[in-house]
N, C-alpha and C positions, 0 to 999 in steps of 0.2 A: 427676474431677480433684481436688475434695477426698479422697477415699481417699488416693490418692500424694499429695499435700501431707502429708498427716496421718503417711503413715508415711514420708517421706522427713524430715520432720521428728522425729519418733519416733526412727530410725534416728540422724541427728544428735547429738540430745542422748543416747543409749549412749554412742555414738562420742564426743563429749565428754566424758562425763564418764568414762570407761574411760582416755583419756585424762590425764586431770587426776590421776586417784589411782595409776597405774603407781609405782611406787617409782624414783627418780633413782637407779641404781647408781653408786656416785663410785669405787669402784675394786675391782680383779680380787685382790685378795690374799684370800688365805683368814684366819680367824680365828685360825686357830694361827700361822702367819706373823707377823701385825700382834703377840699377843703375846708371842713371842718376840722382835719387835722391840722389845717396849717394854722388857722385862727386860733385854736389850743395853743399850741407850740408856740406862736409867736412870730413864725420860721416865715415870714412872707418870700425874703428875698433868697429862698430855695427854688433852683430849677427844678422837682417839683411840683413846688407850690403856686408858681408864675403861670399865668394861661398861656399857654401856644397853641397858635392854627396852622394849620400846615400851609403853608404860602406856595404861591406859584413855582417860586426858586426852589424850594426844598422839591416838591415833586419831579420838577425837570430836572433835577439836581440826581436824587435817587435813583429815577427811569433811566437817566445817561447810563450811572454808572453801574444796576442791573442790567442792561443792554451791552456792554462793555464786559462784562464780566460772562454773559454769556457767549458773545464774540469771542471773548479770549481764551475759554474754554474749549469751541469749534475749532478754533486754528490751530488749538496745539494738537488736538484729533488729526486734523486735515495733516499735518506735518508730520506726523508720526504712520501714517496712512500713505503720507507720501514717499517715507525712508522704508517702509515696508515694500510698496511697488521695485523699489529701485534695490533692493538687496535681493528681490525675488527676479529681475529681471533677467537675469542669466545672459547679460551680455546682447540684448534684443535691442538694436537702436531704435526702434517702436515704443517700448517699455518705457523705456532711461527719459526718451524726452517726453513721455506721460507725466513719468514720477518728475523731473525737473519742472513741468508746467503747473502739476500740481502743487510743487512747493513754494514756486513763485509768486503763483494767485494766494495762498495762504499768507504771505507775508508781505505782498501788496494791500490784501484787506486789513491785514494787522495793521499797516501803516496808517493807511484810510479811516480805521475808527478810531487810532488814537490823535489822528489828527483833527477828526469830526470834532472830539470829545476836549481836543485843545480850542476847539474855534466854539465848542458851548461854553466850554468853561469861564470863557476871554468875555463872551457877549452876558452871561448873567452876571458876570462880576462885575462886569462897566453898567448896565441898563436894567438892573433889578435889584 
């Protein structure tokens, strides 16, 4: 029963996070298109119409915060999993300090990645 837990779980977090970094396609025109529309128009200084590449910063940038997003999605699982053990526990001092360890770790790693994601945020801001 723990095996399928472990990788139906497992499974999940791919599935999330594969999820979360897909690219939002916002529109069907091709590149030649859009710039020949801007030379029409006139529209140069349209975000739009400006080239962008996607830089180092903007990728490590998006990865943190799909990785973050999906961290904060587990922990609130883990947490509610863990209020679950301990309302089901029936007075089992076994039980109570499962569900107390298990909330603990949950909200240690909470801590852990939003402090990862303060010490990315601090280093691309200063060095990229």
């Amino acid at each position: 029963m723990k095996k399928i837990k472990y990788i139906l779980l497992t499974l999940g977090l791919i599935a999330g996070f594969g999820l979360a970094v897909i690219p939002n396609i916002a529109g069907a025109q091709s590149k030649d298109a859009i710039s020949e529309a801007c030379k029409d128009a006139g529209a140069s200084e349209s975000p739009l119409c400006k080239k962008s590449a996607v830089t180092g910063k903007v990728f490590v940038t998006n990865l943190v915060n799909s990785l973050l997003y999906v961290l904060g999605a587990v922990s609130v699982i883990v947490i509610i999993i863990a209020g679950i053990f301990y309302a089901t526990s029936n007075g089992d001092a076994a039980l109570i300090t499962k569900a107390k360890n298990t909330l603990l770790y949950a909200v240690v790693g909470l801590l852990v990645a939003i402090m990862a994601y303060a010490i990315v945020s601090f280093v691309i801001s200063r060095f990229a």
